[in-house]
ROLUMLO-140801 format. One record per residue (C-alpha): residue in three letters; y, x, z. Coordinates in pm, whole numbers, plus 50000, padded with zeros to 5 digits. Each point is the difference from the previous one (the first is absolute). Example, Ala and Ser with C-alpha at 12.3 -4.5 7.8 and 13.67 -1.06 7.14 Angstrom:
<sites>
ALA495505123050780 SER503445013749934 
</sites>
This chain:
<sites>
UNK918533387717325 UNK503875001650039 UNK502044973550067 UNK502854993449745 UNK502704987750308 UNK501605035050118 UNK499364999850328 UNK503174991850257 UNK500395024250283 UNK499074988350364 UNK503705009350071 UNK502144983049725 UNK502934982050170 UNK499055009350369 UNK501955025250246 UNK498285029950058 UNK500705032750176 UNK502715003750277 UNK501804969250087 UNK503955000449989 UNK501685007350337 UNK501144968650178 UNK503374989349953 UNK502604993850313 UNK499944959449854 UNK496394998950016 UNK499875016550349 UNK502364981950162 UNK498334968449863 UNK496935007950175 UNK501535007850324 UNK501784963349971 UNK496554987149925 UNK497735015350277 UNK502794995250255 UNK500424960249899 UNK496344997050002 UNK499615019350347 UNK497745023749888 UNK501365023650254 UNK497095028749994 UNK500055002349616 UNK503904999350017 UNK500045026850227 UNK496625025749758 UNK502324992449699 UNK503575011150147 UNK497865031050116 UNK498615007149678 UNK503404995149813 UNK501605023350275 UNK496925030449984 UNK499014998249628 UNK496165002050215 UNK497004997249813 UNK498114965750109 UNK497065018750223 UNK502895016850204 UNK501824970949999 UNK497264976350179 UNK499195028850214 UNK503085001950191 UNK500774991350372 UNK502694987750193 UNK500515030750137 UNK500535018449668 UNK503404982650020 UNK500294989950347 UNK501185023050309 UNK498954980950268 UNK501904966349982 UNK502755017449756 UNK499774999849651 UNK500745033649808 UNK501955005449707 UNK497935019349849 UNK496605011650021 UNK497055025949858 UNK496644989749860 UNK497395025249880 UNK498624987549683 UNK496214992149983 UNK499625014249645 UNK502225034349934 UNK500315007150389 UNK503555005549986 UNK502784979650259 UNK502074979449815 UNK503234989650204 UNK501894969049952 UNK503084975550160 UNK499154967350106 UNK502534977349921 UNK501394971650188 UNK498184972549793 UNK497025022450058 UNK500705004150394 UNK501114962050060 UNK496444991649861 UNK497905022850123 UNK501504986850330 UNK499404966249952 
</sites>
């Protein structure tokens, strides 16, 4: 027997499909955050993500030496991507460098 109440879709109200891009605010405010909190590894992933546009898994998977020559850090640096195989180079910033660094 059918119900007389239409039925409300499961996604009525809710965000769904591709996020909107961060904005420079909202970035910056999370820099501020992790850096007054000393979160100095997460302060450092995030910068790196902003800076290569990386996909999480090749995000986690990179080493010091990906951006590190020797005790130098480089301004900017390749990293094969795990899922289309193809390099994608990018520029470290200093916000990026200074944290990576610490």
């Amino acid at each position: 027997m059918r119900s007389t109440h239409p039925r409300e879709p499961w996604n009525k109200g809710k965000l769904i499909g591709q996020k909107p891009p961060l904005k420079p605010k909202d970035i910056w405010a999370i820099r501020i955050h992790l850096q007054n909190n000393q979160h100095i590894r997460d302060l450092a992933m995030f910068n790196l993500a902003i800076d290569s546009k990386l996909r999480g898994c090749d995000l986690v998977n990179l080493y010091v030496r990906d951006v590190m020559h020797g005790n130098q850090m480089l301004n900017r640096t390749i990293v094969v991507q795990r899922k289309t195989k193809r390099p994608v180079q990018f520029e470290l910033t200093e916000p990026t460098r200074q944290a990576v660094l610490a």
